[in-house]
C-alpha positions in Angstrom: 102.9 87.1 75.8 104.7 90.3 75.3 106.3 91.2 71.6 108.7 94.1 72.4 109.2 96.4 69.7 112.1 98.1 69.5 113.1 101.1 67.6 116.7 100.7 65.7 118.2 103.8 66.0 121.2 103.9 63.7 124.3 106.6 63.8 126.1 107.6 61.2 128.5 110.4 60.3 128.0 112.6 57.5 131.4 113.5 56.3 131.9 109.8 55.3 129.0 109.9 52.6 130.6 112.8 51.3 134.2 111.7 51.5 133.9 107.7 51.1 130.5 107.1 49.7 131.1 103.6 48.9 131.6 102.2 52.3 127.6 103.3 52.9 126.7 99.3 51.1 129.0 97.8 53.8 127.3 99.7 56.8 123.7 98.9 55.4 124.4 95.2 55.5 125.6 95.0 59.0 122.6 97.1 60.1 120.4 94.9 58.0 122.3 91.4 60.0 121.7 93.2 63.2 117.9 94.5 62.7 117.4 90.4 61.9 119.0 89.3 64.7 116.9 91.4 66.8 113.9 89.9 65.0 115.0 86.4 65.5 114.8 87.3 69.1 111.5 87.8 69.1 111.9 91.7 68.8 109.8 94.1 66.7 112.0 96.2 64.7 110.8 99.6 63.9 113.5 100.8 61.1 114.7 104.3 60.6 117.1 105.0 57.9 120.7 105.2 58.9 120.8 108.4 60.6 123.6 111.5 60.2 122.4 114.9 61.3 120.0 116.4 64.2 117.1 116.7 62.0 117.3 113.3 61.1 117.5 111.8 64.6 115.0 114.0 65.5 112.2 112.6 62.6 113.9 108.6 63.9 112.4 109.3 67.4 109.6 111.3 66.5 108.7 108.1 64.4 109.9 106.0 67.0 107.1 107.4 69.7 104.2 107.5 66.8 104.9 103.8 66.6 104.7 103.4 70.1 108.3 101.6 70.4 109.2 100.1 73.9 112.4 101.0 73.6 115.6 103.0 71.8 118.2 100.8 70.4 121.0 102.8 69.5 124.0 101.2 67.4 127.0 103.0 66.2 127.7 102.1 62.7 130.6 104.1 63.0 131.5 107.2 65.1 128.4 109.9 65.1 129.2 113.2 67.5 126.8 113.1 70.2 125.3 116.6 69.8 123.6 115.3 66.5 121.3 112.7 68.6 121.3 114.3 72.0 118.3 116.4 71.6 116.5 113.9 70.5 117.1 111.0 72.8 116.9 113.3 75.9 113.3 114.5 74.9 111.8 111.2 74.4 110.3 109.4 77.4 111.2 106.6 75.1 114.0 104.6 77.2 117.5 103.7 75.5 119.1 100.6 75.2 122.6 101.2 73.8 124.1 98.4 71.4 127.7 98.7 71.8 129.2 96.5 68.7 130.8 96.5 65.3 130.3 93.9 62.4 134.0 92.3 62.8 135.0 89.9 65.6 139.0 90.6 65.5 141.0 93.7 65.0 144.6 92.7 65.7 147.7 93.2 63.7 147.1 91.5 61.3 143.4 93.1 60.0 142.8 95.3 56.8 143.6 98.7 57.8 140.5 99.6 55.6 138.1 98.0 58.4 139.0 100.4 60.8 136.2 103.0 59.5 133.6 99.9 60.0 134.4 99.2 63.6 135.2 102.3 65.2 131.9 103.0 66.9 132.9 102.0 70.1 134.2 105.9 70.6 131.1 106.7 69.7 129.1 105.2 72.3 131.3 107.0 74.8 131.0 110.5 73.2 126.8 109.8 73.3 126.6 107.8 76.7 129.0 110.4 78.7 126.6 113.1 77.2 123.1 111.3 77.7 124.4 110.8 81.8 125.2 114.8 82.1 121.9 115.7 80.9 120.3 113.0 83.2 118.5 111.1 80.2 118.6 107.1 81.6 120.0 104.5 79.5 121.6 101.2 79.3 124.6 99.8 78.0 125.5 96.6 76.4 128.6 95.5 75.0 129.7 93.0 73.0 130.2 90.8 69.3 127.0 91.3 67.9 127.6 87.5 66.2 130.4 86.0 68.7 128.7 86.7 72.0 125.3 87.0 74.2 125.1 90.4 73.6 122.0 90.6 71.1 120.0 88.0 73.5 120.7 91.2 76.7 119.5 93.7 74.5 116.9 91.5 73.6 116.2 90.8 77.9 116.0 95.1 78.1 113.6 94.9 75.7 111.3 92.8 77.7 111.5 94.7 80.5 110.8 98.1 78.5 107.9 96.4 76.9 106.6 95.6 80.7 107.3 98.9 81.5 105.4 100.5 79.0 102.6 98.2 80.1 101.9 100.3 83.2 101.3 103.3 80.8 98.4 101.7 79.5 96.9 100.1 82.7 93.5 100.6 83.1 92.6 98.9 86.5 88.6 98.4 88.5 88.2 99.0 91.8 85.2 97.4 93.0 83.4 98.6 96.1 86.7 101.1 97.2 89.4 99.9 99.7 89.7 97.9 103.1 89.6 100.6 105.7 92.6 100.8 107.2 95.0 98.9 104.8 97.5 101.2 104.7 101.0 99.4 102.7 99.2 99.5 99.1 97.2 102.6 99.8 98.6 104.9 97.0 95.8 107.5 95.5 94.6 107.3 92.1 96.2 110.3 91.0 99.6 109.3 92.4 99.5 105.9 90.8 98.6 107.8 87.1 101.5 109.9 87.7 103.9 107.7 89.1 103.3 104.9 86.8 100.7 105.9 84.2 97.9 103.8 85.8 94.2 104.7 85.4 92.2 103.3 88.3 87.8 102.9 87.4 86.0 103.0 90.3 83.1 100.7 90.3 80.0 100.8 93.2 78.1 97.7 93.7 74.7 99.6 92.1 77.0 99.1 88.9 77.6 95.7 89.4 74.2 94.6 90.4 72.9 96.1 86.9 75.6 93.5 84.9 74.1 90.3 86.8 72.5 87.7 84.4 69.7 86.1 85.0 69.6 82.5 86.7 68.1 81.0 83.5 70.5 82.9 81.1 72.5 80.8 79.0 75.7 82.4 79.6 75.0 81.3 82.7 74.8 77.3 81.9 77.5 77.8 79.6 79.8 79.1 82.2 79.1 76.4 84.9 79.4 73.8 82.5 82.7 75.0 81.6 83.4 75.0 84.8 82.4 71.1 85.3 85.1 70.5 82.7 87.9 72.4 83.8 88.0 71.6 87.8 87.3 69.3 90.2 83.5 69.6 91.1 82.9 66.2 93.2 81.6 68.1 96.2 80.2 71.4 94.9 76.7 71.6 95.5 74.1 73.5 92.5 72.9 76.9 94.2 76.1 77.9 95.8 77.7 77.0 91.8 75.0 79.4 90.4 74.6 82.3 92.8 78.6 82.6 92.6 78.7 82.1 88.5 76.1 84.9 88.4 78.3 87.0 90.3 81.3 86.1 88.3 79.9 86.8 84.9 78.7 90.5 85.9 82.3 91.1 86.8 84.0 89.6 83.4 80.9 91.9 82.0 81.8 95.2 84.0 86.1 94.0 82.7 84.8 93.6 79.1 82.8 97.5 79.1 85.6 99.2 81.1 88.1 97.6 79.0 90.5 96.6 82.0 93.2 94.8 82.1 93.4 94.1 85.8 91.2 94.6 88.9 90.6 94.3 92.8 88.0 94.2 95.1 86.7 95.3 98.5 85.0 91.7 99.8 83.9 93.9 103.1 81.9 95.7 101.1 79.4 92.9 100.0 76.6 92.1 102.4 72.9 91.2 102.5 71.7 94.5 100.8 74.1 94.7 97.8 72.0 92.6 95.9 74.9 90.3 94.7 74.6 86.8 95.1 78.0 86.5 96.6 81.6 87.4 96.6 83.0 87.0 93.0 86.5 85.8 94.1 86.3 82.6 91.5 86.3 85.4 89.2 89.6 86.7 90.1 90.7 83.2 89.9 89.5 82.6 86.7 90.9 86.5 85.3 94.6 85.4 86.4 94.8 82.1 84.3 93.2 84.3 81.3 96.5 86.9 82.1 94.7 89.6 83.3 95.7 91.4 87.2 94.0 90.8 90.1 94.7 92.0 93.9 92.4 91.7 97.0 91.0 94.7 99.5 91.3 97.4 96.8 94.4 97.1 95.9 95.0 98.8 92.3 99.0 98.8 92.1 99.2 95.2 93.4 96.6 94.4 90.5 98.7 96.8 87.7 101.6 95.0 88.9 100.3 91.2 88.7 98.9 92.2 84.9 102.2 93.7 84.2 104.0 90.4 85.2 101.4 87.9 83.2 102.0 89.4 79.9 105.5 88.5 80.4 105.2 85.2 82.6 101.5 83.8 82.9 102.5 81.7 84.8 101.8 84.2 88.3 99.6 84.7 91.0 98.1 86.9 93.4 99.4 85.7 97.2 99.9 86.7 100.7 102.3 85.6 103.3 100.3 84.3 105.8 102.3 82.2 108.6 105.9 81.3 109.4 107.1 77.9 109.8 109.7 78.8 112.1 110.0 74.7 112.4 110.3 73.7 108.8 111.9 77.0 107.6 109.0 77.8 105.7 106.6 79.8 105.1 102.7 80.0 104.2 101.0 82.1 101.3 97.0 81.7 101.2 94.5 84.5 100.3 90.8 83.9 101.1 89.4 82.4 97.5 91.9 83.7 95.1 94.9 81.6 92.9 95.6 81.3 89.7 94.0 77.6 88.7 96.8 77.0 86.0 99.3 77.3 89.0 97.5 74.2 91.4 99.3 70.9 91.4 96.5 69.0 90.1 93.5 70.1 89.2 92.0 72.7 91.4 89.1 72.2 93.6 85.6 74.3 93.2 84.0 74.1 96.6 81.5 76.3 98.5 83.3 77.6 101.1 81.6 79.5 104.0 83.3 82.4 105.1 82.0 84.1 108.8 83.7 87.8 107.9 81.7 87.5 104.1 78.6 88.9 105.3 76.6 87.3 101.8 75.9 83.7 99.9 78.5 81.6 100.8 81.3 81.7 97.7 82.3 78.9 95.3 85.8 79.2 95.4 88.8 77.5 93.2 90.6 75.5 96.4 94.6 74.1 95.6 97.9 74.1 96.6 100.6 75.5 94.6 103.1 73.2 92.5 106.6 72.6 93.7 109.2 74.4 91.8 111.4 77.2 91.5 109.6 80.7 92.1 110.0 84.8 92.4 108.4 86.1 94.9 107.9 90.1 93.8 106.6 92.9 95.7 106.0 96.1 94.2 105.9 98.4 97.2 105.2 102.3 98.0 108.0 103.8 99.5 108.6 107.4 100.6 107.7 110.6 98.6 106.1 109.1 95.7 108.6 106.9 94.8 108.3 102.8 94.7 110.6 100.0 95.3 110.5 96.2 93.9 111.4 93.3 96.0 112.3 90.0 94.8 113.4 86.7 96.5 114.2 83.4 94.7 112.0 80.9 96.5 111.4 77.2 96.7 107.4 76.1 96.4 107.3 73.4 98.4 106.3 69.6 97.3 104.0 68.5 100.3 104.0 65.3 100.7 101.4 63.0 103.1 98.8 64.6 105.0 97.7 68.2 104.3 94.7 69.6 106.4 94.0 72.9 104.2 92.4 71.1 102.0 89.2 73.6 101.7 91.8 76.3 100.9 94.4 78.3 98.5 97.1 77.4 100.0 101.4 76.9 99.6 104.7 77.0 101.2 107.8 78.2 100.3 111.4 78.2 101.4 112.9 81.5 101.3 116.3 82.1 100.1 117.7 82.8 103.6 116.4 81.8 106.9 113.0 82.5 107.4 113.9 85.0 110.7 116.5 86.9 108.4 114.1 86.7 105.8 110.9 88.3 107.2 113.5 91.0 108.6 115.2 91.9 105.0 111.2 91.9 103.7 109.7 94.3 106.6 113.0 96.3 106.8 113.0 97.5 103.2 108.8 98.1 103.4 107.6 95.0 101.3 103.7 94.9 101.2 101.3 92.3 102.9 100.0 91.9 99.2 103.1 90.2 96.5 102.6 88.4 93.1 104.5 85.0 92.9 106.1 83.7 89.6 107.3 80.4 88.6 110.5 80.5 87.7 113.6 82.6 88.7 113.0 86.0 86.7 114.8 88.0 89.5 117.3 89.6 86.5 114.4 90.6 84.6 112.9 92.7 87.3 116.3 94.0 87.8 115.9 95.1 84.6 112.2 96.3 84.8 113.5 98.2 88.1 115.8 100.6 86.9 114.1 101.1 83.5 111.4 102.5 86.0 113.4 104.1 88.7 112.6 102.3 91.4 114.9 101.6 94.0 115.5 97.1 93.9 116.0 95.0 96.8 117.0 91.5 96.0 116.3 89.6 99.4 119.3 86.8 99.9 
């Protein structure tokens, strides 16, 4: 799971250490009540001291970066010109989250004039936040009783979303066996997905892969199948097809653990009788999803980025495809060939050996199940024109099949769309959403929001 860490960026003003240096133990405390607040929300707090002048908002963000902070959270402890910070904020690729609160609830008639030079940072935040939009630096605002309201709990939410963010930056993604020829919504080169997004893709050729396979007698090998004899539903799965395909599986989890990726995709066309793989490794992908690493089909490296982006915030996702409409039931059907994420299955998945005519190798053990019912997002993160991207999310229903079910044999699901399916399939095409999508349990639509403009992307929330 993902442990933002935030850097607390605090401003200050000068003249009032010089002028009223005894109000400085006041301010501390209230930044000290705020840093653990943050904390409390699960937040790693990167502490600067209280800051006054250029210089030292400039050694804050510089520390900031060496640290590796997600995100800028910048709280005016009283009013700070902007031009002291500016610079500094504006240089950082470091995105800002602006705290917008001051240590007292009330400020009517009745309060201590004395307590005005504690809570009058709110001008502050509009001197800074006017300048940080002329110079085109992004941020986000917040506002709100640090103690009295839900304020701490959105900066908190930001925070998330900046730690996905920064996740993409350190994305190191296999491609085995290149792309599906002709797949042309995900296609998006390597170089423009390293500087769009900060993804690295490895290529990785089947030679490469052959050289990782265990032996049959290994005992990895019997480890691994065992393992599996504990964890699904095995009833039907027959000995050589359970081997040939655990082979497989373990030279891929070997080629992850060298490369160190944190996601990957594969090119199943590729595989055939001369490869010298035993079969298609897609229990593999299955099996990388429920550990919280990415996975996409045919090649698909910013599918896969995205899907490992979204499990270290909410494991609980999976690799899918729309496959048919229910134009009867208002539904529609996600499958994929052998790939699901087994901790997602209502009940306990099925391994079964499952022979595939366009596989042109050893029939593949895959991980067969339908999804559980529940509440779901379904989020595509999509190439759109002139190097830019664009996220679409829908809040979905996964259905709760009841009676007879005759995909069986297959990864399989339906889900209700938020609008009519027609109208639905129209929003999803119109705005260029991608045959490939990740779905996540659970309604996280305001998180991706968030995730969205932290990255730039243009959002369309279907329904």
């Amino acid at each position: 799971m993902l442990q933002p860490s935030v850097g607390l960026l605090v401003h200050y003003l000068e003249l009032y250490d010089r002028l009223a240096p005894e109000a400085r133990p006041r301010v501390e405390r209230f930044v000290a009540e705020v840093n653990g607040a943050l904390k409390k929300r699960g937040l790693t707090v990167v502490a600067a001291p209280i800051c006054r002048t250029a210089p030292e908002f400039d050694a804050a963000v510089r520390a900031f970066e060496s640290k590796r902070a997600d995100a800028i959270v910048s709280l005016h402890a009283a009013y700070s010109p902007s031009l002291e910070s500016a610079d500094a904020l504006v240089s950082s690729r470091v995105p800002v989250i602006v705290l917008d609160t001051t240590p007292s609830f009330s400020y009517g008639p009745g309060q201590d004039p004395g307590d005005l030079l504690y809570n009058h940072g709110i001008h502050g935040v509009q001197d800074l936040c006017n300048v940080l939009l002329r110079r085109g630096k992004p941020f986000e605002v917040e506002a709100g009783h640090w103690e009295r309201s839900d304020v701490l709990d959105r900066v908190a939410a930001w925070s998330r979303a900046a730690s996905a963010g920064a996740l993409f930056r350190t994305m190191r993604v296999g491609r085995l066996a290149g792309a599906f020829a002709g797949m042309g919504d995900f296609a998006v080169t390597n170089e423009a997905l390293a500087s769009g997004l900060g993804i690295e893709v490895i290529e990785c050729d089947l030679d490469r892969l052959r050289t990782l396979l265990p032996a049959r007698g290994a005992p990895e090998v019997a480890t691994e199948m065992a393992s599996d004899l504990r964890a699904f539903d095995t009833h039907a799965l027959g000995y050589v097809e359970h081997l040939a395909t655990t082979r497989a599986c373990l030279a891929v989890r070997k080629w992850l653990e060298e490369d160190g990726l944190s996601a990957f995709t594969m090119n199943f066309a590729a595989f055939d009788a001369r490869c010298g793989i035993p079969t298609v490794p897609f229990l593999e992908a299955s099996k990388a999803m429920a550990r919280g690493q990415g996975y996409a089909g045919e090649g698909d490296a910013l599918t896969a980025a995205f899907v490992g982006v979204l499990a270290s915030a909410w494991p609980s996702v999976t690799f899918t495809e729309m496959f048919c409409p229910d134009w009867e039931g208002n539904r529609i059907f996600v499958s994929h060939m052998g790939e699901l994420n087994p901790s997602l299955a209502d009940g306990r998945a099925r391994l079964i050996a499952k022979p595939m005519p366009w596989v042109s190798v050893g029939t593949p053990v895959i991980a067969a199940g339908r999804l559980r019912s529940g509440v779901a997002t379904l989020a595509d993160l999509a190439p759109a024109a002139d190097g830019a991207f664009r996220l679409l999310t829908a809040r979905v229903e996964v259905a709760d099949v009841k009676g007879d079910d005759r995909h069986g044999d297959a990864v399989r699901g339906w889900f209700t769309p938020p609008i009519a399916v027609p109208r639905f399939l129209e929003a999803y095409s119109k705005d260029g959403g991608t045959h490939h999508a990740a779905l996540v349990y659970g309604d996280v639509r305001a998180d991706l929001s968030r995730l969205a403009r932290l990255m730039g992307w243009a959002l369309t929330e279907i329904g």
